[in-house]
Backbone and ligand atoms as CSV (ligand in chain L), in Angstrom:
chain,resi,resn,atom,element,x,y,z
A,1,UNK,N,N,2.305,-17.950,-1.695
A,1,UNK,CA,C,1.584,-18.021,-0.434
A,1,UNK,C,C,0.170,-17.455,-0.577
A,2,UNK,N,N,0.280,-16.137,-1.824
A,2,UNK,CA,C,-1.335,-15.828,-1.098
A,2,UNK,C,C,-2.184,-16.469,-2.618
A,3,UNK,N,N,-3.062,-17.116,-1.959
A,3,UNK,CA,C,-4.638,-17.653,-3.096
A,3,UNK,C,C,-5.356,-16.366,-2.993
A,4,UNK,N,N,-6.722,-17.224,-3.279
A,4,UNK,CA,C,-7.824,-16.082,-3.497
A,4,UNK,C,C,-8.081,-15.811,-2.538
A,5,UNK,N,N,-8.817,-16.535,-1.770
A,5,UNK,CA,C,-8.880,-16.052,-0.349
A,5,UNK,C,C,-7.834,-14.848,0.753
A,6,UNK,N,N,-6.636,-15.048,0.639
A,6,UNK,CA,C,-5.616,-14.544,1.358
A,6,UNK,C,C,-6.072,-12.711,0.348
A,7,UNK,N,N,-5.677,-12.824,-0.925
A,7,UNK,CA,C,-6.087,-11.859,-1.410
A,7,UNK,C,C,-7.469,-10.943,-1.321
A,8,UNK,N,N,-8.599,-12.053,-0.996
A,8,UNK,CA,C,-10.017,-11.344,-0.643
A,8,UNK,C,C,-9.761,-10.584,0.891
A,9,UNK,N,N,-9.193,-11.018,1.584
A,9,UNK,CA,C,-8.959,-11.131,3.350
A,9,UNK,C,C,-8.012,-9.253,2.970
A,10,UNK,N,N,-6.752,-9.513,1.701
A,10,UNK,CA,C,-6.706,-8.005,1.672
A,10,UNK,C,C,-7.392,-7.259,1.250
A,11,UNK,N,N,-7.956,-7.389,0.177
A,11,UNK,CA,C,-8.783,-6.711,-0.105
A,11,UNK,C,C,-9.393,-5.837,0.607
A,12,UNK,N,N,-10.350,-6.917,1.479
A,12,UNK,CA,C,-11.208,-6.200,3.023
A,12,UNK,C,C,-10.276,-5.109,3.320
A,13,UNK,N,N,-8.980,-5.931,3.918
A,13,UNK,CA,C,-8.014,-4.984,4.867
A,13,UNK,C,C,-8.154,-3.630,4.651
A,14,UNK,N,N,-7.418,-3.786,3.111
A,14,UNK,CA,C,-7.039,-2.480,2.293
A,14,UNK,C,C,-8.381,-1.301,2.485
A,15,UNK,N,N,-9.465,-1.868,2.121
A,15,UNK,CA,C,-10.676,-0.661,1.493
A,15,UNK,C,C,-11.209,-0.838,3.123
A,16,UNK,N,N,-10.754,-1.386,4.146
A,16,UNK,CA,C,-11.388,-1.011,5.302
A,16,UNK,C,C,-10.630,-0.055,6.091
A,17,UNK,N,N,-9.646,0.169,5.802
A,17,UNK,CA,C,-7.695,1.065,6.701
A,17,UNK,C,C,-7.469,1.458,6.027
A,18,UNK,N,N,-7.048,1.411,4.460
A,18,UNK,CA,C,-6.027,1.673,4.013
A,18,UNK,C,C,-6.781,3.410,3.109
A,19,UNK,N,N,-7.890,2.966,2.783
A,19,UNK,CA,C,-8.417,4.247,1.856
A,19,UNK,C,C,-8.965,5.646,2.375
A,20,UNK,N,N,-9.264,5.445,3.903
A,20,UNK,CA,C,-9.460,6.385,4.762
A,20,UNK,C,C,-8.763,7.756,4.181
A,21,UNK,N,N,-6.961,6.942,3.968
A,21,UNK,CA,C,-6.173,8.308,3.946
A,21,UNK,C,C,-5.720,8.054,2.303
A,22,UNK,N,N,-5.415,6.860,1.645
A,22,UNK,CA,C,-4.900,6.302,0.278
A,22,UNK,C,C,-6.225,6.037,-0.103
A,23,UNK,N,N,-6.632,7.174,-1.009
A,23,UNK,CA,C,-7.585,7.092,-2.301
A,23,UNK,C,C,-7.156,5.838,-3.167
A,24,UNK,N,N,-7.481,5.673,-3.942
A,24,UNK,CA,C,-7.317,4.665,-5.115
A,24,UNK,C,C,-6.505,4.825,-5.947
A,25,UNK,N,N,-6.592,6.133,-7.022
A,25,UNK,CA,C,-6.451,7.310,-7.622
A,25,UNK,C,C,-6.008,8.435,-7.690
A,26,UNK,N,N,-6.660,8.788,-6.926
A,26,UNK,CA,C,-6.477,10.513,-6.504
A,26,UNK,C,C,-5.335,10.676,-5.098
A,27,UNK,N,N,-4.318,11.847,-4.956
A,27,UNK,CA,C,-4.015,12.695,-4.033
A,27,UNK,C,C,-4.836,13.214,-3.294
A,28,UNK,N,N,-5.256,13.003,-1.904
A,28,UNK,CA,C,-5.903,13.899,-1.365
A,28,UNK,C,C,-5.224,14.016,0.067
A,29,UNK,N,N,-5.373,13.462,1.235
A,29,UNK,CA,C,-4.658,13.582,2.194
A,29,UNK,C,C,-3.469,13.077,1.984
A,30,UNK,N,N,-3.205,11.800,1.670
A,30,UNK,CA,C,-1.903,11.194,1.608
A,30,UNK,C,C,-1.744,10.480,-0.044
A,31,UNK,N,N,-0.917,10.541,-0.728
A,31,UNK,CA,C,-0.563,9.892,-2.112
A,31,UNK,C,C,-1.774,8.875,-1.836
A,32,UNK,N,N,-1.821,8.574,-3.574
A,32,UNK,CA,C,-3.501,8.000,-3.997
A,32,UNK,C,C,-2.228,6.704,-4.000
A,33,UNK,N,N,-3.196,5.422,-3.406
A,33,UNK,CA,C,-2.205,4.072,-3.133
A,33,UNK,C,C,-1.430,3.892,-4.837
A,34,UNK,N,N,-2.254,4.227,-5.826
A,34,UNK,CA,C,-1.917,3.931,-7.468
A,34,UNK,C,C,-0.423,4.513,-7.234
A,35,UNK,N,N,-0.446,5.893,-6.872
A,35,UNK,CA,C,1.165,6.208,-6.904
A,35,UNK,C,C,2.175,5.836,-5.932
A,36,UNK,N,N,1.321,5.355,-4.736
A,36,UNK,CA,C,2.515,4.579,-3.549
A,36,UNK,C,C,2.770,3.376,-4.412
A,37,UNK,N,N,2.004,2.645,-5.462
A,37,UNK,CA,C,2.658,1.400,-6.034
A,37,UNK,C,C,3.669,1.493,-6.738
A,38,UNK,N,N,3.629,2.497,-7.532
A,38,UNK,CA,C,4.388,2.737,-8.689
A,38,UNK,C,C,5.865,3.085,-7.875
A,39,UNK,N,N,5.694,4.102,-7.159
A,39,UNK,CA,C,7.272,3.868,-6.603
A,39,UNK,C,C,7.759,2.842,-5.622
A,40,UNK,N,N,6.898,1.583,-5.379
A,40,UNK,CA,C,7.910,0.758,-5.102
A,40,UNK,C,C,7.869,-0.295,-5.867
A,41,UNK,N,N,7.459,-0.519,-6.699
A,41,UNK,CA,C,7.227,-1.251,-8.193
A,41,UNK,C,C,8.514,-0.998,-8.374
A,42,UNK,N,N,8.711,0.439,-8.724
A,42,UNK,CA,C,9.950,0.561,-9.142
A,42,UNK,C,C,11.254,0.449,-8.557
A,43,UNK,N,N,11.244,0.299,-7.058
A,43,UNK,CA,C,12.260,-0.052,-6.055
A,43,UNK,C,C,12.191,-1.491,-6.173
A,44,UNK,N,N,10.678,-1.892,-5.738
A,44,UNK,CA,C,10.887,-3.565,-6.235
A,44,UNK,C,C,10.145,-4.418,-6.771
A,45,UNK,N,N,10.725,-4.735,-8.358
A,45,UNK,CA,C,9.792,-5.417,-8.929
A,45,UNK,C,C,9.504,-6.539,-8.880
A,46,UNK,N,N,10.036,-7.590,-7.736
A,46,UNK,CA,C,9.936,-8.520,-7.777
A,46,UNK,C,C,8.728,-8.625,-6.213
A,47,UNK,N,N,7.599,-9.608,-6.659
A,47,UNK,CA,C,6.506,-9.490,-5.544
A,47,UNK,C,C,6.699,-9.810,-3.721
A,48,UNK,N,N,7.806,-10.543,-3.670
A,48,UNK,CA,C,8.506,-10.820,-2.401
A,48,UNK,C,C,9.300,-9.894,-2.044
A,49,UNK,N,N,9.679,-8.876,-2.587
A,49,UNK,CA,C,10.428,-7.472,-2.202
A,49,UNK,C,C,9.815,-6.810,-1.732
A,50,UNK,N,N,8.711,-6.643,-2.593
A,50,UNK,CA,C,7.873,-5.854,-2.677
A,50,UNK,C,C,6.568,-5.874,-1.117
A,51,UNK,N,N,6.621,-7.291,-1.382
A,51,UNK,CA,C,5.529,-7.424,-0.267
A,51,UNK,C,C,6.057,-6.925,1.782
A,52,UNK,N,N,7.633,-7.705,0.948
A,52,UNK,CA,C,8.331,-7.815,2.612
A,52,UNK,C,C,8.911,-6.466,3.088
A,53,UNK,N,N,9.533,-5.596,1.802
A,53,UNK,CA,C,9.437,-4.381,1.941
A,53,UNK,C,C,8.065,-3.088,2.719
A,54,UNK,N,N,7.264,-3.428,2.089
A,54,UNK,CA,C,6.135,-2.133,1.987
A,54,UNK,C,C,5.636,-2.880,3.789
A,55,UNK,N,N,5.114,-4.381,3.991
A,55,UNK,CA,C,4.607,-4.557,4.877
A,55,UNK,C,C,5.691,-3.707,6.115
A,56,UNK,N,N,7.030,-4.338,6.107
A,56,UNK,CA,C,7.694,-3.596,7.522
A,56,UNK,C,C,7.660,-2.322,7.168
A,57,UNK,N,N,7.249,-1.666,6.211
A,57,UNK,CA,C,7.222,-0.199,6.534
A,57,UNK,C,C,5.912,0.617,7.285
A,58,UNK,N,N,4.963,-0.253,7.074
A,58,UNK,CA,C,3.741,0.409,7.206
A,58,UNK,C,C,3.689,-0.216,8.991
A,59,UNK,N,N,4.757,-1.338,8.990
A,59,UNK,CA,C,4.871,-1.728,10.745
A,59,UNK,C,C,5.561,-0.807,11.700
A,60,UNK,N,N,6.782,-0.236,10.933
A,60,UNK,CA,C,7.211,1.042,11.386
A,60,UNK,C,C,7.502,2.005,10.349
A,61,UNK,N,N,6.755,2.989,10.475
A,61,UNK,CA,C,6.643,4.012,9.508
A,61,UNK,C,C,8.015,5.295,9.830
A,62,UNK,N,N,9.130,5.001,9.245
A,62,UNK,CA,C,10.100,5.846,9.429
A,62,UNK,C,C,10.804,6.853,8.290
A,63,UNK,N,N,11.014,7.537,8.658
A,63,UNK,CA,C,11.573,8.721,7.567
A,63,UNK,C,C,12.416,8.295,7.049
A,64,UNK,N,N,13.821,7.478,7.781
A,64,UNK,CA,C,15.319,6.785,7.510
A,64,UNK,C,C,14.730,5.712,6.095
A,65,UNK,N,N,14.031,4.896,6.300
A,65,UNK,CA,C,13.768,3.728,5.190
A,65,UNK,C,C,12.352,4.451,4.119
A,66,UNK,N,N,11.857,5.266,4.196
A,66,UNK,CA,C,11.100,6.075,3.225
A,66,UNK,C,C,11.307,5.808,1.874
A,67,UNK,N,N,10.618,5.722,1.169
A,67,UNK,CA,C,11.235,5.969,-0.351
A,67,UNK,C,C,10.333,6.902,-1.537
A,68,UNK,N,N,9.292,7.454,-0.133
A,68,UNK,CA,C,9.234,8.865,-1.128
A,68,UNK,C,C,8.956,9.638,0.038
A,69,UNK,N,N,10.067,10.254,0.060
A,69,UNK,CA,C,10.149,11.541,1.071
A,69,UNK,C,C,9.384,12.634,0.852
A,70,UNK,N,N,9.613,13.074,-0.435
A,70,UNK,CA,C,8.948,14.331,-0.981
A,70,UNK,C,C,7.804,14.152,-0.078
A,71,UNK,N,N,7.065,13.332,0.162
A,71,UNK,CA,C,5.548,13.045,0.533
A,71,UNK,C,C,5.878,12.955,1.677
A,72,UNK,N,N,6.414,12.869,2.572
A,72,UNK,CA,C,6.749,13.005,4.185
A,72,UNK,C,C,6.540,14.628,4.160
A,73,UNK,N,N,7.577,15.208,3.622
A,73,UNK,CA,C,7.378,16.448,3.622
A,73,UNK,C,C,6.418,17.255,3.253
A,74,UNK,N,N,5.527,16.724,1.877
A,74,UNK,CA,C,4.187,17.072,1.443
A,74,UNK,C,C,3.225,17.081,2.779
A,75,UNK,N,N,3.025,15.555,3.220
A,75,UNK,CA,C,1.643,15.291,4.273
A,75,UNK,C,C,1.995,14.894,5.667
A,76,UNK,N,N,3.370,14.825,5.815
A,76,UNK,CA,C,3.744,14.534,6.622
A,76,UNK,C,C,3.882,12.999,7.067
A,77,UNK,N,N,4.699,12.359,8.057
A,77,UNK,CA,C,5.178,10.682,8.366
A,77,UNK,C,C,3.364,10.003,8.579
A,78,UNK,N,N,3.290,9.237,7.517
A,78,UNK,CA,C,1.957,7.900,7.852
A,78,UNK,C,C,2.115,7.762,9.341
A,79,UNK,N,N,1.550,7.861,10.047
A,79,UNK,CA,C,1.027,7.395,11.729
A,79,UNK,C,C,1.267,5.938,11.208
A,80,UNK,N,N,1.544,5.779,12.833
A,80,UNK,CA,C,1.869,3.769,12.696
A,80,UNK,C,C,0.680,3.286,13.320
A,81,UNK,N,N,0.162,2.176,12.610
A,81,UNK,CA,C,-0.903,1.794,12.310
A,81,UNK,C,C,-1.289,0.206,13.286
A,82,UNK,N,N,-2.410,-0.046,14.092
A,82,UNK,CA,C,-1.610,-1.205,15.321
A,82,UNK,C,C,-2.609,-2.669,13.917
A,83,UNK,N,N,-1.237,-2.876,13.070
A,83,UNK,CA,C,-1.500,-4.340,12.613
A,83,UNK,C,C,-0.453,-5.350,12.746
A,84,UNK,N,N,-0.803,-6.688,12.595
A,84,UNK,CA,C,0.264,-7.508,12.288
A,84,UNK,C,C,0.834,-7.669,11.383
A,85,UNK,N,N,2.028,-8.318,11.606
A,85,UNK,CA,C,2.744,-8.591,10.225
A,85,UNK,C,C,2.030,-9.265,9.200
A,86,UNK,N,N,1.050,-10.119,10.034
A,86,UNK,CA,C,0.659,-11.341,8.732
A,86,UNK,C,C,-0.548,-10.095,8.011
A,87,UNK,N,N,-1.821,-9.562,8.278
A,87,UNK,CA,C,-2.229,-8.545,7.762
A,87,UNK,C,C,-1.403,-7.548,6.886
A,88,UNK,N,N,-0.394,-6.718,7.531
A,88,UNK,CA,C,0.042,-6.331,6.238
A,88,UNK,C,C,0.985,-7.194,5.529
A,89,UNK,N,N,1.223,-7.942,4.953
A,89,UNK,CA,C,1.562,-8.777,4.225
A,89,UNK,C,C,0.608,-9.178,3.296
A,90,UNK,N,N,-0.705,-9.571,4.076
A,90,UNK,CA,C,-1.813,-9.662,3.176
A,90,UNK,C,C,-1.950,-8.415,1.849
A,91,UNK,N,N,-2.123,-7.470,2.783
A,91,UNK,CA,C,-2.759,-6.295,2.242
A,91,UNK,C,C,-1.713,-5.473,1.371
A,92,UNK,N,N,-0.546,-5.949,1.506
A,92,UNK,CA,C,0.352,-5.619,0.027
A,92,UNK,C,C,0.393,-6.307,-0.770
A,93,UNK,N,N,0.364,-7.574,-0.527
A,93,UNK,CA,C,-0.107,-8.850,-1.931
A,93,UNK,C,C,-1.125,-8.191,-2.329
A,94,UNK,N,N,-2.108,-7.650,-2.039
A,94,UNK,CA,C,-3.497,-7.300,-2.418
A,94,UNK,C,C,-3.041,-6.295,-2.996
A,95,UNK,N,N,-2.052,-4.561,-2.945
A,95,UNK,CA,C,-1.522,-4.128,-3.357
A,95,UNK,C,C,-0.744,-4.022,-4.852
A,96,UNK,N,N,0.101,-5.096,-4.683
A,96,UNK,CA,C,0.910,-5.800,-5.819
A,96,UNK,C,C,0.321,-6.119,-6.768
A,97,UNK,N,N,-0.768,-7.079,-6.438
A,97,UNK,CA,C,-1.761,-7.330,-7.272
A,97,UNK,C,C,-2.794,-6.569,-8.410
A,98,UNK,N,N,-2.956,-5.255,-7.554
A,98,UNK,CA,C,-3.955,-4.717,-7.692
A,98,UNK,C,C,-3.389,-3.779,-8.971
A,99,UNK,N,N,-4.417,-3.280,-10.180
A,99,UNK,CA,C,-4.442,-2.194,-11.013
A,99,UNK,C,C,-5.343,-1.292,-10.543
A,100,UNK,N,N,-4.814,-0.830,-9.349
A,100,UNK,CA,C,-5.874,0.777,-8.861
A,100,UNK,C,C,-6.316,1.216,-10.278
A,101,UNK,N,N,-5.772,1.818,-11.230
A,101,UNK,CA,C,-6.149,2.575,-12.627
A,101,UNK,C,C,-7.755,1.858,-13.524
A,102,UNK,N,N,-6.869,0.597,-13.734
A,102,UNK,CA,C,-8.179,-0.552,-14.115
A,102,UNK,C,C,-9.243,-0.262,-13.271
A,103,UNK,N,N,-9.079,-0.978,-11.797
A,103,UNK,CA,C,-10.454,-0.689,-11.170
A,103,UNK,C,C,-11.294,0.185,-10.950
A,104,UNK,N,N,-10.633,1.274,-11.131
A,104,UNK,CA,C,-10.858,3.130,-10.926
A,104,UNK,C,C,-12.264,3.141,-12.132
A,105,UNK,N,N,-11.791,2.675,-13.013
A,105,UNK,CA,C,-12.221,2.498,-14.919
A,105,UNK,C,C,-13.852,1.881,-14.788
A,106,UNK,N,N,-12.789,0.597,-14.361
A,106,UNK,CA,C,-14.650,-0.655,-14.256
A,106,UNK,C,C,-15.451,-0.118,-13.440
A,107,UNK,N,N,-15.068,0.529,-12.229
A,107,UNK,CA,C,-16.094,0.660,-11.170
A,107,UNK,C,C,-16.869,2.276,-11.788
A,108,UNK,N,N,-16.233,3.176,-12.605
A,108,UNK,CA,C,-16.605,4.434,-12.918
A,108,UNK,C,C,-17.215,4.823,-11.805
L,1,LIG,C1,C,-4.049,8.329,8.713
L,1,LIG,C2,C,-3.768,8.320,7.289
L,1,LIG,C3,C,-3.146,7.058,6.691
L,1,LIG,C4,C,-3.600,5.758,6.768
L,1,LIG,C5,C,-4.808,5.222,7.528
L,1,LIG,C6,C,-2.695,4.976,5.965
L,1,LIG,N1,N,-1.712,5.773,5.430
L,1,LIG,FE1,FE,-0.131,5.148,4.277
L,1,LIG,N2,N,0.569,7.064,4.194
L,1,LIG,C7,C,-0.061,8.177,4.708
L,1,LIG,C8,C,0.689,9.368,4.337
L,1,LIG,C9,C,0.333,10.802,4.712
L,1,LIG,C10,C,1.786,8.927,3.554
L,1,LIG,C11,C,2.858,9.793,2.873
L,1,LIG,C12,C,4.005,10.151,3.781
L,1,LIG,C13,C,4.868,8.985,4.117
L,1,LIG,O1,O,5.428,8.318,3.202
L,1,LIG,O2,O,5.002,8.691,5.324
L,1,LIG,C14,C,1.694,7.471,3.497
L,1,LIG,C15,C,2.608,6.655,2.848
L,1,LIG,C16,C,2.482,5.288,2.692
L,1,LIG,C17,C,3.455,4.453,2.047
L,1,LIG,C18,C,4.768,4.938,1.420
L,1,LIG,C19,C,5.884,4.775,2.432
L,1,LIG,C20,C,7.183,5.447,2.075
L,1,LIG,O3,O,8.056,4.761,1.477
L,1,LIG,O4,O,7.337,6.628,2.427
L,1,LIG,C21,C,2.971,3.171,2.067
L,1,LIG,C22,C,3.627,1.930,1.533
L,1,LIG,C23,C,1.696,3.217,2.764
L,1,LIG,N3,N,1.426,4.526,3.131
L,1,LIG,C24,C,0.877,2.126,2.966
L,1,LIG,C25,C,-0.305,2.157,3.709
L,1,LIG,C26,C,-1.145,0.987,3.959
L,1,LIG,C27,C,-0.858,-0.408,3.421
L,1,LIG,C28,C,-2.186,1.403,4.744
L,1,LIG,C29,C,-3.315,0.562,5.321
L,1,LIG,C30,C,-2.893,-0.538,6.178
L,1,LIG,C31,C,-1.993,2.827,4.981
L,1,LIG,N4,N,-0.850,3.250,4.329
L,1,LIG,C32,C,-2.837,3.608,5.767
L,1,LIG,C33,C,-1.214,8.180,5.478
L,1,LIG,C34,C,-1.956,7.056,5.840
Protein backbone atom coordinates (compact mmCIF):
# COMPACT_ATOMS: atom_id res chain seq x y z
CA UNK A 1 0.00 0.00 0.00
CA UNK A 2 2.48 2.63 0.84
CA UNK A 3 4.75 4.18 -2.43
CA UNK A 4 6.88 7.04 -2.18
CA UNK A 5 4.62 9.43 -1.74
CA UNK A 6 2.49 7.72 1.15
CA UNK A 7 6.01 7.35 2.76
CA UNK A 8 7.04 11.20 2.08
CA UNK A 9 3.33 12.20 3.61
CA UNK A 10 5.06 10.08 6.80
CA UNK A 11 7.83 11.29 6.84
CA UNK A 12 6.28 14.95 7.24
CA UNK A 13 3.96 13.30 9.88
CA UNK A 14 6.70 11.74 11.86
CA UNK A 15 9.43 14.85 12.08
CA UNK A 16 6.33 17.18 12.45
CA UNK A 17 4.52 15.07 15.93
CA UNK A 18 6.39 12.49 16.40
CA UNK A 19 10.08 14.03 17.40
CA UNK A 20 8.80 16.71 19.69
CA UNK A 21 8.96 13.88 22.36
CA UNK A 22 10.84 10.67 20.07
CA UNK A 23 14.34 11.92 19.25
CA UNK A 24 15.73 9.90 16.44
CA UNK A 25 18.51 8.49 18.53
CA UNK A 26 18.75 9.66 21.70
CA UNK A 27 16.53 9.13 25.12
CA UNK A 28 15.43 12.24 26.23
CA UNK A 29 11.82 12.78 27.23
CA UNK A 30 10.39 9.66 25.86
CA UNK A 31 12.56 6.51 24.22
CA UNK A 32 14.57 7.79 21.04
CA UNK A 33 11.89 6.31 18.12
CA UNK A 34 15.41 4.00 17.03
CA UNK A 35 14.61 2.05 20.29
CA UNK A 36 10.65 2.15 20.08
CA UNK A 37 11.53 0.24 16.64
CA UNK A 38 13.62 -2.24 17.79
CA UNK A 39 11.17 -3.52 20.30
CA UNK A 40 8.51 -3.97 18.06
CA UNK A 41 10.65 -5.23 15.25
CA UNK A 42 11.09 -7.66 17.59
CA UNK A 43 7.37 -8.32 18.57
CA UNK A 44 6.74 -7.91 14.87
CA UNK A 45 8.76 -8.60 12.16
CA UNK A 46 6.58 -8.78 9.67
CA UNK A 47 5.63 -4.97 8.17
CA UNK A 48 1.71 -5.48 8.41
CA UNK A 49 2.05 -6.39 12.15
CA UNK A 50 4.02 -4.09 12.64
CA UNK A 51 2.28 -1.25 11.01
CA UNK A 52 -1.37 -2.39 12.30
CA UNK A 53 0.05 -2.98 15.63
CA UNK A 54 2.10 0.32 16.57
CA UNK A 55 -0.67 2.52 14.55
CA UNK A 56 -3.73 1.29 17.12
CA UNK A 57 -1.46 1.89 19.80
CA UNK A 58 -0.48 5.33 19.34
CA UNK A 59 -4.71 5.60 18.65
CA UNK A 60 -5.11 4.42 22.11
CA UNK A 61 -2.20 4.61 24.16
CA UNK A 62 -2.77 1.96 26.98
CA UNK A 63 -0.68 0.37 29.64
CA UNK A 64 -2.77 -3.26 29.13
CA UNK A 65 -1.34 -3.61 25.26
CA UNK A 66 2.20 -1.77 26.01
CA UNK A 67 5.14 -3.59 25.09
CA UNK A 68 7.63 -1.66 26.85
CA UNK A 69 6.41 -0.90 30.13
CA UNK A 70 9.64 -0.28 31.75
CA UNK A 71 9.16 3.11 29.80
CA UNK A 72 5.60 3.78 31.06
CA UNK A 73 7.11 3.64 34.27
CA UNK A 74 10.40 5.49 33.22
CA UNK A 75 8.30 8.66 31.43
CA UNK A 76 5.23 7.81 32.03
CA UNK A 77 1.79 6.64 29.44
CA UNK A 78 2.41 8.63 25.70
CA UNK A 79 -0.71 11.15 25.87
CA UNK A 80 -3.19 10.17 23.10
CA UNK A 81 -2.55 11.99 20.27
CA UNK A 82 -5.94 13.43 18.04
CA UNK A 83 -4.84 11.45 14.57
CA UNK A 84 -6.41 9.16 12.21
CA UNK A 85 -6.00 5.85 11.57
CA UNK A 86 -4.96 6.40 8.00
CA UNK A 87 -2.01 8.98 9.32
CA UNK A 88 -0.76 6.74 11.73
CA UNK A 89 -0.53 4.01 9.53
CA UNK A 90 1.31 6.25 7.32
CA UNK A 91 3.71 7.29 9.83
CA UNK A 92 4.66 3.70 10.96
CA UNK A 93 5.30 2.54 7.39
CA UNK A 94 7.57 5.54 7.53
CA UNK A 95 8.79 4.02 10.85
CA UNK A 96 9.34 0.44 9.56
CA UNK A 97 11.02 1.76 6.91
CA UNK A 98 13.17 3.96 8.43
CA UNK A 99 17.11 3.31 9.75
CA UNK A 100 16.92 6.14 12.49
CA UNK A 101 20.89 4.96 13.10
CA UNK A 102 21.76 5.40 9.21
CA UNK A 103 20.08 8.71 9.04
CA UNK A 104 21.43 9.92 12.43
CA UNK A 105 25.10 9.09 10.41
CA UNK A 106 24.30 10.88 6.89
CA UNK A 107 22.71 13.83 8.35
CA UNK A 108 25.78 14.19 11.18
C1 LIG B 1 4.11 14.29 24.26
C2 LIG B 1 5.21 13.38 24.00
C3 LIG B 1 5.02 12.31 22.92
C4 LIG B 1 4.64 12.49 21.60
C5 LIG B 1 4.26 13.78 20.89
C6 LIG B 1 4.69 11.18 21.00
N1 LIG B 1 5.07 10.24 21.93
FE1 LIG B 1 5.22 8.21 21.62
N2 LIG B 1 5.73 7.94 23.57
C7 LIG B 1 5.95 8.94 24.50
C8 LIG B 1 6.42 8.36 25.74
C9 LIG B 1 6.76 9.12 27.02
C10 LIG B 1 6.50 6.96 25.52
C11 LIG B 1 7.00 5.89 26.51
C12 LIG B 1 5.92 5.39 27.44
C13 LIG B 1 4.88 4.58 26.76
O1 LIG B 1 5.20 3.54 26.12
O2 LIG B 1 3.70 4.97 26.83
C14 LIG B 1 6.05 6.73 24.16
C15 LIG B 1 5.95 5.48 23.56
C16 LIG B 1 5.63 5.24 22.24
C17 LIG B 1 5.50 3.94 21.66
C18 LIG B 1 5.71 2.61 22.39
C19 LIG B 1 4.37 2.09 22.87
C20 LIG B 1 4.43 0.94 23.83
O3 LIG B 1 4.35 -0.23 23.36
O4 LIG B 1 4.51 1.20 25.04
C21 LIG B 1 5.19 4.12 20.33
C22 LIG B 1 4.93 3.06 19.30
C23 LIG B 1 5.10 5.55 20.11
N3 LIG B 1 5.37 6.21 21.30
C24 LIG B 1 4.83 6.14 18.89
C25 LIG B 1 4.66 7.51 18.70
C26 LIG B 1 4.33 8.12 17.41
C27 LIG B 1 4.17 7.35 16.11
C28 LIG B 1 4.22 9.47 17.63
C29 LIG B 1 3.84 10.55 16.63
C30 LIG B 1 2.55 10.37 15.98
C31 LIG B 1 4.47 9.69 19.05
N4 LIG B 1 4.74 8.48 19.66
C32 LIG B 1 4.41 10.94 19.66
C33 LIG B 1 5.73 10.30 24.30
C34 LIG B 1 5.29 10.89 23.11
Amino acid sequence: MTNIVANEYGSMLFHGNCVTCHFETKDVSAPSMMRVKENYLRAFPKKEDFVAYMSRWVKNPNEKTSIMLGDIKKYELMPYLHYDMESLEEISAYIYETDFDKEHKGHK
